[in-house]
SERO-4910 file (N, C-alpha, C, O; in steps of 0.05 Angstrom, whole numbers):
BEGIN
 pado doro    nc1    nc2    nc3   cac1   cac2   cac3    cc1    cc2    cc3    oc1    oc2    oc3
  Unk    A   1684   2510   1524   1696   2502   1550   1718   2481   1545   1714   2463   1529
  Unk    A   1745   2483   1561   1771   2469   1553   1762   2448   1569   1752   2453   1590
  Unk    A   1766   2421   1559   1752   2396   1571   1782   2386   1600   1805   2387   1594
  Unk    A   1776   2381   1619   1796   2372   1633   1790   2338   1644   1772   2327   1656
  Unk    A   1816   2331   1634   1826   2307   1639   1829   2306   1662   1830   2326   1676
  Unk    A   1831   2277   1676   1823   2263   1698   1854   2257   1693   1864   2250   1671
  Unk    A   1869   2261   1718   1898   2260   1722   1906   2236   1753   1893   2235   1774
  Unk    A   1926   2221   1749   1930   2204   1766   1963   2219   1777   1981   2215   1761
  Unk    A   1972   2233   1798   1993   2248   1817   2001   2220   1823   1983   2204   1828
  Unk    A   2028   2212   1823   2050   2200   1822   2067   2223   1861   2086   2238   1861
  Unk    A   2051   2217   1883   2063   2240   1899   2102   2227   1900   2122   2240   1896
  Unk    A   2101   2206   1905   2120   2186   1907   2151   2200   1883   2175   2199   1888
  Unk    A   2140   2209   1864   2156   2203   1839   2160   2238   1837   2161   2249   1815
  Unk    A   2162   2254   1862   2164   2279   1849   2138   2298   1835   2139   2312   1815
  Unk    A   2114   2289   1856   2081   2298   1836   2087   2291   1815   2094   2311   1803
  Unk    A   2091   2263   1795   2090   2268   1765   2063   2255   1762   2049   2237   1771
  Unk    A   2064   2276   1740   2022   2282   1728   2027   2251   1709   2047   2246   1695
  Unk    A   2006   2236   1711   1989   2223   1690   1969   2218   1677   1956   2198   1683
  Unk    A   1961   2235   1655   1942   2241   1647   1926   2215   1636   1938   2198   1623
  Unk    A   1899   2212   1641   1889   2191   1631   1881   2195   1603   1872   2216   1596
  Unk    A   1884   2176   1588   1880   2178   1542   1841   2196   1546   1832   2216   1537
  Unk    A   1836   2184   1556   1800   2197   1554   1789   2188   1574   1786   2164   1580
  Unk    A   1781   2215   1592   1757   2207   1611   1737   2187   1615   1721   2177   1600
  Unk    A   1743   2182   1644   1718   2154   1646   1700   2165   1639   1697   2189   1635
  Unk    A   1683   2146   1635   1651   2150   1639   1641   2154   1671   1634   2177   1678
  Unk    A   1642   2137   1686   1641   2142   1714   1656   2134   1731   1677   2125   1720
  Unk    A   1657   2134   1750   1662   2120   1774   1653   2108   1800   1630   2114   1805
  Unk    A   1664   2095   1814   1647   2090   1845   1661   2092   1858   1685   2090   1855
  Unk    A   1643   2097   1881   1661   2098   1913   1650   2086   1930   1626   2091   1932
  Unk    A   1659   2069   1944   1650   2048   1969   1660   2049   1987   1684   2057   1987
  Unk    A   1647   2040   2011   1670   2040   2038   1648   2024   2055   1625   2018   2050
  Unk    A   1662   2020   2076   1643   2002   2095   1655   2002   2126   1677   2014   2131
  Unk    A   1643   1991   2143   1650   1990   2167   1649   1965   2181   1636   1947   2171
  Unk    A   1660   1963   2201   1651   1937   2223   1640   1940   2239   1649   1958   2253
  Unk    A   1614   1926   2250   1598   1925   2273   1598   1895   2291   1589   1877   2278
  Unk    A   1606   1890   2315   1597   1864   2337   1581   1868   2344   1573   1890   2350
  Unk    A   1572   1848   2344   1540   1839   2366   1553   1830   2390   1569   1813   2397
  Unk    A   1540   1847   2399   1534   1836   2427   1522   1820   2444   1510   1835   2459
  Unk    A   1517   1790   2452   1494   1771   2466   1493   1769   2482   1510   1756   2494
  Unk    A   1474   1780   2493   1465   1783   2525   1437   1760   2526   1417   1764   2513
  Unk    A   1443   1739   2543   1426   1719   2564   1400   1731   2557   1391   1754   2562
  Unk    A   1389   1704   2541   1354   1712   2546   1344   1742   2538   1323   1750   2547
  Unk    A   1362   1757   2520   1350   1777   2504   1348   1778   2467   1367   1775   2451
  Unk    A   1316   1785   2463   1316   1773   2429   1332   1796   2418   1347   1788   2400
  Unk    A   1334   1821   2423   1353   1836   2410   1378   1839   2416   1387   1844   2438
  Unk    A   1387   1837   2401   1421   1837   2392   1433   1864   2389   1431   1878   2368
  Unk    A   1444   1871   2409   1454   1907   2406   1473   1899   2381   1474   1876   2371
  Unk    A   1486   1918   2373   1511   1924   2359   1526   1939   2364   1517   1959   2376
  Unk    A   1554   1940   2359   1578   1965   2376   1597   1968   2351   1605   1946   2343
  Unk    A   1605   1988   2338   1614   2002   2320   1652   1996   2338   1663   1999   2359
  Unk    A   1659   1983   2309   1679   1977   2316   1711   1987   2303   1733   1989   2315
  Unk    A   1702   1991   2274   1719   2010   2262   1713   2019   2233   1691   2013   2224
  Unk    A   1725   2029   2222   1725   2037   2188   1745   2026   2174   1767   2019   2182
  Unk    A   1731   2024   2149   1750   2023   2126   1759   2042   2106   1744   2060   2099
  Unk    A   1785   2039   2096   1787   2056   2075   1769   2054   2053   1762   2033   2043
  Unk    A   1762   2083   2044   1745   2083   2025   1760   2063   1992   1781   2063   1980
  Unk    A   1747   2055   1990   1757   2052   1955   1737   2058   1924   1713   2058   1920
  Unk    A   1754   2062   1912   1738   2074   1879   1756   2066   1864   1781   2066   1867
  Unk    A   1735   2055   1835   1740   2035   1821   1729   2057   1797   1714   2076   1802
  Unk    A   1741   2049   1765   1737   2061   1747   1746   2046   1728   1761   2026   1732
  Unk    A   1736   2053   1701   1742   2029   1676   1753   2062   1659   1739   2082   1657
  Unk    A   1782   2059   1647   1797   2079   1633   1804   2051   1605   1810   2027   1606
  Unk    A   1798   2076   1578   1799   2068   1552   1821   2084   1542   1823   2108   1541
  Unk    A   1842   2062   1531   1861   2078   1517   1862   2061   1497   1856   2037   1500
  Unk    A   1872   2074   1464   1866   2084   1425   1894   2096   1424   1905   2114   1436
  Unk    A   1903   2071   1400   1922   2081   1394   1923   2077   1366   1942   2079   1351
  Unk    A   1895   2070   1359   1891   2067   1326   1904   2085   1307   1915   2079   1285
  Unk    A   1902   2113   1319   1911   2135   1301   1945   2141   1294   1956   2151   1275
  Unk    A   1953   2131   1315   1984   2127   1318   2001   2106   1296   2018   2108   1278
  Unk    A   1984   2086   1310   1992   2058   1311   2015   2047   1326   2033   2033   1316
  Unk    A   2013   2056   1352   2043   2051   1372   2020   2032   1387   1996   2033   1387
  Unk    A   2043   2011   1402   2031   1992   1413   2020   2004   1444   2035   2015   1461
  Unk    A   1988   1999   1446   1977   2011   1464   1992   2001   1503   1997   2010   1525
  Unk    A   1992   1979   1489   2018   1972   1522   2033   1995   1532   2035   2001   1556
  Unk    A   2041   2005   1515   2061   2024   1528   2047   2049   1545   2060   2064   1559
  Unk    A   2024   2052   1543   2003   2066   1555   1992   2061   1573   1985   2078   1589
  Unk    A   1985   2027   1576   1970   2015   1598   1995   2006   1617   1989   1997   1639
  Unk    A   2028   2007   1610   2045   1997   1629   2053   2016   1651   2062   2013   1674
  Unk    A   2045   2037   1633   2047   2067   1668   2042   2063   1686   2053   2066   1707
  Unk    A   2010   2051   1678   1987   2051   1702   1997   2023   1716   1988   2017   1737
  Unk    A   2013   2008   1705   2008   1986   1722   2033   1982   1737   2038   1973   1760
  Unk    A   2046   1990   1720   2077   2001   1744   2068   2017   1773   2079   2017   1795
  Unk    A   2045   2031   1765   2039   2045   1798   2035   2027   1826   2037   2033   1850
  Unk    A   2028   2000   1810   2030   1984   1836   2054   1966   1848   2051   1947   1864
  Unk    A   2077   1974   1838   2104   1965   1840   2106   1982   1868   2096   2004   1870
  Unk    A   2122   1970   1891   2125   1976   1918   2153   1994   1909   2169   1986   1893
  Unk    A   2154   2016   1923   2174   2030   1923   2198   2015   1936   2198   2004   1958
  Unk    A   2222   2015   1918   2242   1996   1927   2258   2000   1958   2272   1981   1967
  Unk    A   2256   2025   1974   2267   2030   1996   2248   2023   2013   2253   2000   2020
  Unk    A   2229   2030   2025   2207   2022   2037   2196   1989   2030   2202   1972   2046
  Unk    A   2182   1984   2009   2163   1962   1998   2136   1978   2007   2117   1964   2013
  Unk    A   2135   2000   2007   2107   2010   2009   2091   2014   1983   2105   2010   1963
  Unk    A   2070   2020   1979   2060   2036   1957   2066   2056   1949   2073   2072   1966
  Unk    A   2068   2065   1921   2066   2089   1918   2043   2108   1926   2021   2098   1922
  Unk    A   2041   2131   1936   2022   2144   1948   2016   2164   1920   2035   2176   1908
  Unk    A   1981   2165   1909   1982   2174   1893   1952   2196   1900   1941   2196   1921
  Unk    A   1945   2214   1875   1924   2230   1883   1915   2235   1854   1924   2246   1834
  Unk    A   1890   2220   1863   1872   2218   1838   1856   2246   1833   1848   2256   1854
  Unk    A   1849   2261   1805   1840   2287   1808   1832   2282   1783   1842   2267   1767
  Unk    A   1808   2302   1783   1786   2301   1761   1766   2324   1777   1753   2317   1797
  Unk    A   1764   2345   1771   1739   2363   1770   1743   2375   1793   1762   2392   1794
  Unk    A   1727   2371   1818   1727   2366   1848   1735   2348   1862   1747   2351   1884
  Unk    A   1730   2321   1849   1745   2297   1859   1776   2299   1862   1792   2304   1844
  Unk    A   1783   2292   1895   1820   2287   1903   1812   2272   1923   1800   2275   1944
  Unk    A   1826   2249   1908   1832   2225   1929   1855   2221   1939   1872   2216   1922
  Unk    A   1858   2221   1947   1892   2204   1964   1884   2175   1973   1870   2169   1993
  Unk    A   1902   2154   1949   1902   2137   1946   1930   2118   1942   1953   2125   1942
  Unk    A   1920   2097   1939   1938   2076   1930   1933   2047   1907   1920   2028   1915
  Unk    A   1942   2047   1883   1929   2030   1863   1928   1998   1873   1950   1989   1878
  Unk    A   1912   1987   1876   1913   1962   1890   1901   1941   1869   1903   1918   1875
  Unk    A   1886   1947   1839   1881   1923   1821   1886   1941   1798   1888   1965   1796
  Unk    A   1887   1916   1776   1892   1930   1748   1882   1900   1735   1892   1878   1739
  Unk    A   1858   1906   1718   1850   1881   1693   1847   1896   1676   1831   1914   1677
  Unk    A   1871   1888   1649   1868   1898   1620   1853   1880   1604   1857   1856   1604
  Unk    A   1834   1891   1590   1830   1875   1569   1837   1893   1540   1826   1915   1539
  Unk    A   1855   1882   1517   1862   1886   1494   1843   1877   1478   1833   1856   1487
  Unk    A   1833   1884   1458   1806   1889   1439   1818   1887   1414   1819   1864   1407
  Unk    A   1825   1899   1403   1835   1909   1377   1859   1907   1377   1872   1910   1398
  Unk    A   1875   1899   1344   1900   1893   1340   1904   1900   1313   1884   1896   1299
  Unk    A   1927   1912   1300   1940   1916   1276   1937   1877   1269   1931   1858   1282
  Unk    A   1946   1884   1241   1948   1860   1223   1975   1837   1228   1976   1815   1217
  Unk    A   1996   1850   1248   2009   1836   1268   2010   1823   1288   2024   1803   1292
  Unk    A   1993   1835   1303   1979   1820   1324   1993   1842   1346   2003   1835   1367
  Unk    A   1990   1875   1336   2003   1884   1364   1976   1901   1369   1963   1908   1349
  Unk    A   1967   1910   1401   1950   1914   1416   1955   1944   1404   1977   1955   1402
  Unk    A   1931   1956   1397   1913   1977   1394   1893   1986   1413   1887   2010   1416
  Unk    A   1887   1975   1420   1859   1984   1435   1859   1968   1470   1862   1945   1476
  Unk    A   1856   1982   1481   1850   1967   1511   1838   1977   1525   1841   2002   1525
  Unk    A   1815   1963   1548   1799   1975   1569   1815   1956   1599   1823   1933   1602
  Unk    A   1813   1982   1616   1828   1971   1637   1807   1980   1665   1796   2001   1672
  Unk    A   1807   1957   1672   1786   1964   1698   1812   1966   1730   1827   1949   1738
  Unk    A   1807   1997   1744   1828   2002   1762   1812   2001   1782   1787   2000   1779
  Unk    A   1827   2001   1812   1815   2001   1829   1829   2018   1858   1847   2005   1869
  Unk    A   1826   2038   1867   1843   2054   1882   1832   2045   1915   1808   2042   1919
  Unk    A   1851   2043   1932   1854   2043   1958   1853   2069   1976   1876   2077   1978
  Unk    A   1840   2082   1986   1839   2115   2002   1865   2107   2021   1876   2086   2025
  Unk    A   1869   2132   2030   1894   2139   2057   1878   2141   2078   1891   2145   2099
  Unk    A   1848   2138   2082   1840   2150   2102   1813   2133   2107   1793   2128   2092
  Unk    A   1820   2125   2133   1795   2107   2138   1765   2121   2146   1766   2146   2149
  Unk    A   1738   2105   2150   1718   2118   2146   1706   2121   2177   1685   2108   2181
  Unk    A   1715   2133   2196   1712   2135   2217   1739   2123   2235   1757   2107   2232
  Unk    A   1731   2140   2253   1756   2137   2273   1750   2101   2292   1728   2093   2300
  Unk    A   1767   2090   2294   1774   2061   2305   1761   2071   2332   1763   2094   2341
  Unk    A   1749   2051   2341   1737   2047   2368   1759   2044   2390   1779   2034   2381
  Unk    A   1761   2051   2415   1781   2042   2428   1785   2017   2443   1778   2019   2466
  Unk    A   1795   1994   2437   1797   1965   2437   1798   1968   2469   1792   1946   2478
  Unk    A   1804   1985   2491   1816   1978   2515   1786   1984   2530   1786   1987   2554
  Unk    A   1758   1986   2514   1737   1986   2525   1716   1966   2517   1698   1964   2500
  Unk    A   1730   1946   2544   1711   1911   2540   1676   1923   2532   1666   1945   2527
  Unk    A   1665   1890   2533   1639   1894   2529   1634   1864   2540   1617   1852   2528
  Unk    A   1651   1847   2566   1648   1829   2579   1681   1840   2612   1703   1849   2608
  Unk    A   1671   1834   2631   1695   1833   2648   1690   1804   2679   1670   1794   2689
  Unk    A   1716   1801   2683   1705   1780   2707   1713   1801   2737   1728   1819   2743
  Unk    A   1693   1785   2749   1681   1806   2777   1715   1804   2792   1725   1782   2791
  Unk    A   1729   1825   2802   1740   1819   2819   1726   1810   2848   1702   1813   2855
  Unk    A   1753   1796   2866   1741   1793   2888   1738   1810   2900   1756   1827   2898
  Unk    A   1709   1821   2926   1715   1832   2940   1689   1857   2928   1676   1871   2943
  Unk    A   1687   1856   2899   1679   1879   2890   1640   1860   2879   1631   1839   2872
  Unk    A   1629   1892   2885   1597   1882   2875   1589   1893   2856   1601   1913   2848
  Unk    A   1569   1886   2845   1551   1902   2834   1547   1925   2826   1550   1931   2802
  Unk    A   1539   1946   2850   1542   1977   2854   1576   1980   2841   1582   1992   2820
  Unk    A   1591   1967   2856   1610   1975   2852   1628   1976   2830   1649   1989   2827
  Unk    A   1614   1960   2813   1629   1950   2780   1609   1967   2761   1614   1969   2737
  Unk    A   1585   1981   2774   1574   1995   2763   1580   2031   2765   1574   2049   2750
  Unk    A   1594   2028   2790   1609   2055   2800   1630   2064   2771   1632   2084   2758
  Unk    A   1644   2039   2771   1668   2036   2757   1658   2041   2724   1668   2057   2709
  Unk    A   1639   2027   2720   1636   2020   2682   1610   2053   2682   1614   2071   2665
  Unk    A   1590   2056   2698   1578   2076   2684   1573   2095   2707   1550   2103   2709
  Unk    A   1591   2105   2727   1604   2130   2745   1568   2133   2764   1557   2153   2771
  Unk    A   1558   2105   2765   1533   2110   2780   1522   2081   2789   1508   2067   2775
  Unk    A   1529   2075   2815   1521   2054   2827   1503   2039   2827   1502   2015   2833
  Unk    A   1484   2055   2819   1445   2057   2818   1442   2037   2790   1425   2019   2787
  Unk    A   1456   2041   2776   1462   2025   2749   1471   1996   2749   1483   1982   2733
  Unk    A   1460   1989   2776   1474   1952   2784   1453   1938   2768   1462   1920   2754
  Unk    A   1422   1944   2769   1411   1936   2755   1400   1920   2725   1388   1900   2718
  Unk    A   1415   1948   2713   1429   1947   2686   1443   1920   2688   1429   1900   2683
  Unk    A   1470   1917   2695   1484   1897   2695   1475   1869   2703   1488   1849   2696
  Unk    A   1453   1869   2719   1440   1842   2732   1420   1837   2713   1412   1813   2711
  Unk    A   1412   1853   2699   1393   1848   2680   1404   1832   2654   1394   1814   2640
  Unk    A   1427   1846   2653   1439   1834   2632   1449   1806   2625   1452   1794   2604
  Unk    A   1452   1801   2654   1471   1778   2663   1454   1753   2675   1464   1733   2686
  Unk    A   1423   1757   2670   1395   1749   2692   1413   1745   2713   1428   1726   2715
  Unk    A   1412   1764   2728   1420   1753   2764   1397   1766   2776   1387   1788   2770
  Unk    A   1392   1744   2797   1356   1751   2811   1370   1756   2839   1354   1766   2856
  Unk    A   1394   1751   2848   1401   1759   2866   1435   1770   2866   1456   1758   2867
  Unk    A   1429   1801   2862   1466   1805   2872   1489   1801   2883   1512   1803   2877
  Unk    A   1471   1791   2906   1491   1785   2936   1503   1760   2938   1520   1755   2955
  Unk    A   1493   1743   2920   1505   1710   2919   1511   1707   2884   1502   1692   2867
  Unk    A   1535   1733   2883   1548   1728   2852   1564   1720   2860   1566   1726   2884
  Unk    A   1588   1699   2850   1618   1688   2860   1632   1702   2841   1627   1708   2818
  Unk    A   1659   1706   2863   1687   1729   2845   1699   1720   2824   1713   1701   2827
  Unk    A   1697   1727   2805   1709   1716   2792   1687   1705   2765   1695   1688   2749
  Unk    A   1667   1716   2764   1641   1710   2750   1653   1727   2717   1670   1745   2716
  Unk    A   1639   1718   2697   1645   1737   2671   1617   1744   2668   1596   1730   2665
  Unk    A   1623   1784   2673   1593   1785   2667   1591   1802   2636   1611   1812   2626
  Unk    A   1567   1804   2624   1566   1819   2601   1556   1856   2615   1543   1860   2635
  Unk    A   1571   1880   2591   1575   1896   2604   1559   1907   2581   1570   1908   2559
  Unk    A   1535   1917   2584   1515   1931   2563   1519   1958   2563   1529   1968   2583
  Unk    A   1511   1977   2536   1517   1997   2537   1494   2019   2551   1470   2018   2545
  Unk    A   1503   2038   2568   1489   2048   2590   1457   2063   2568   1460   2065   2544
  Unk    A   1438   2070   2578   1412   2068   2563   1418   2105   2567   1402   2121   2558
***
């Protein structure tokens, strides 16, 4: 079986392929999200509301040998690290696409730590492990929509039922909101009150 190399796409530069010297060993992939709490008066649980994603990222440690050569291994590890040079028209990243097997990322190189190991009798670099770290194009869930509070103040004029008409399309749901807010009586809220706006059950 012909072994295939783990290639770093340059999309930026015309697809140009960069082949990595020898396959990682592994890799990881991480990603995470944001959640608010929510505090509602005199309740021990604390809802939470999903607030957005992050881009995924994956990290890998690539070994490049140039013992057999004897050309200075820099010139191998400076490819990779030029990838994080901002494209001079923009100042964006280069947009790249990491590929290996099944794995395609669409990414962007965002760290680079070399360490040099080994040296000729000169003192020029042979051997180096470089720990990379890629940025995804694509966040991990769709962004919440910011223009949907989770507190509002009462207009005048307007009640209960009626802010309940408005936030969950059912008046009967004033409850909900008084509960949230301990109000033991609806009818003597003042306009202009900030109430907390819980999510409908």
């Amino acid at each position: 079986m012909t072994l295939t190399k783990a290639a770093i796409v340059n999309v930026d530069a015309g697809n140009y392929v960069i082949h990595v010297m020898f396959n990682p060993a592994s890799y990881s992939l991480s990603r995470s999200v944001h959640y608010k709490e929510e505090r509602m008066p005199k309740k021990q649980k604390v809802p939470v509301k999903y607030i957005s994603g992050t881009a995924d990222s994956l990290s890998m440690e690539l070994f490049f040998d140039t013992t057999n050569t004897g050309a200075d291994v820099r010139q191998h590890t400076r490819v990779i690290e030029d990838l994080m040079l901002p494209l001079p028209n923009t100042k964006n990243p280069s947009r790249l696409r990491l590929m290996w097997g099944s794995l395609e990322f669409n990414c962007h190189l965002i760290s680079v730590r070399s360490e040099f190991d080994y040296f000729n009798s000169v003192g020029m670099a042979l051997r180096a492990r470089m720990q990379v770290e890629f940025k995804g194009q694509e966040t991990a869930g769709a962004t919440v929509d910011a223009a949907s509070p989770s507190t509002v103040r009462l207009p005048p004029g307007q009640s209960l039922p009626d802010l309940a008409a408005q936030r969950y399309q059912d008046p009967a749901k004033w409850r909900l909101l008084a509960e949230a807010n301990d109000i033991d009586n609806p009818r003597k809220i003042s306009p202009g009150i900030e109430l907390n706006l819980p999510e409908a059950p």
